[in-house]
N, C-alpha and C positions, 0 to 999 in steps of 0.2 A: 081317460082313466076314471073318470067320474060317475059315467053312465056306467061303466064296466063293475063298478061297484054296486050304484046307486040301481040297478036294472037287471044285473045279472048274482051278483052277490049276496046283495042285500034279502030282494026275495026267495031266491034260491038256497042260496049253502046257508042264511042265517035260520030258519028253519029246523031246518036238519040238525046244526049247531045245537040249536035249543033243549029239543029231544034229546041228545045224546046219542045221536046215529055215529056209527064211527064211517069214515070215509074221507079219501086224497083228493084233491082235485091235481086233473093234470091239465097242465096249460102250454103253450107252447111257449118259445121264447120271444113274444111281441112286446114290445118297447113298449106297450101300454101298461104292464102287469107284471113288469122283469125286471130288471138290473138294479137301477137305481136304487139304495137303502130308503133315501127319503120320499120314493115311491108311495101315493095314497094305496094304493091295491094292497102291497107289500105290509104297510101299516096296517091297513085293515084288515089284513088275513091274522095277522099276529097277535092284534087285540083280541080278534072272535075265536083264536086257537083251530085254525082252520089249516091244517097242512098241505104245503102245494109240493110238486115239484116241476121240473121245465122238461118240454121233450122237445127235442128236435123238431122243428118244424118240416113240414113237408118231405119228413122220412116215413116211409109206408113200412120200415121193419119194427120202428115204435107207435106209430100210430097207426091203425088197420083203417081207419077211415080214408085214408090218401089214397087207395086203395080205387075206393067207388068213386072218387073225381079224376080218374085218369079216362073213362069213356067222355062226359060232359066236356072235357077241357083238350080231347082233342076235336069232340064235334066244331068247339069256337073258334078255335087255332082252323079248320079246315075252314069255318062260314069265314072268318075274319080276310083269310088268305084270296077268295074266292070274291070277294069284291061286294058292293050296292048291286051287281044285276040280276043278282039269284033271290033278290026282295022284293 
């Protein structure tokens, strides 16, 4: 959770903060950035007035990106399947 702040947050959405840009971040529901109240991410979106909300992870009707890793992730699923002799 730390880096996810400290790496993605921090120089990222705090920026934009600064400005006065208006903008959501949408994040998925990963256990690093979600549930828990006493959550550092959770705190620090709050203090920086930074609004998130959670999607579904790996639903391609909220997230279009799911989308573009459905060729990449059955190439691996096929190398995976297919063994060390095709390397």
């Amino acid at each position: 959770m730390r880096v996810y702040r400290d790496d993605i947050l921090e120089p990222t959405a705090l920026p934009w903060l600064r400005q006065g840009q208006d903008f959501v971040l949408e994040e998925d529901n990963e256990s690093g950035y979600g549930i828990s109240k006493d959550n550092i991410v959770r705190t620090w979106n709050k203090e920086n007035g930074l609004e998130s909300y959670f999607n579904c992870s790996g639903s391609p009707d909220f997230s279009p990106i799911e989308k573009a890793w459905q060729s990449p992730k059955q190439y691996v699923k096929k190398k995976i399947l297919l063994g060390r002799r095709d390397y």
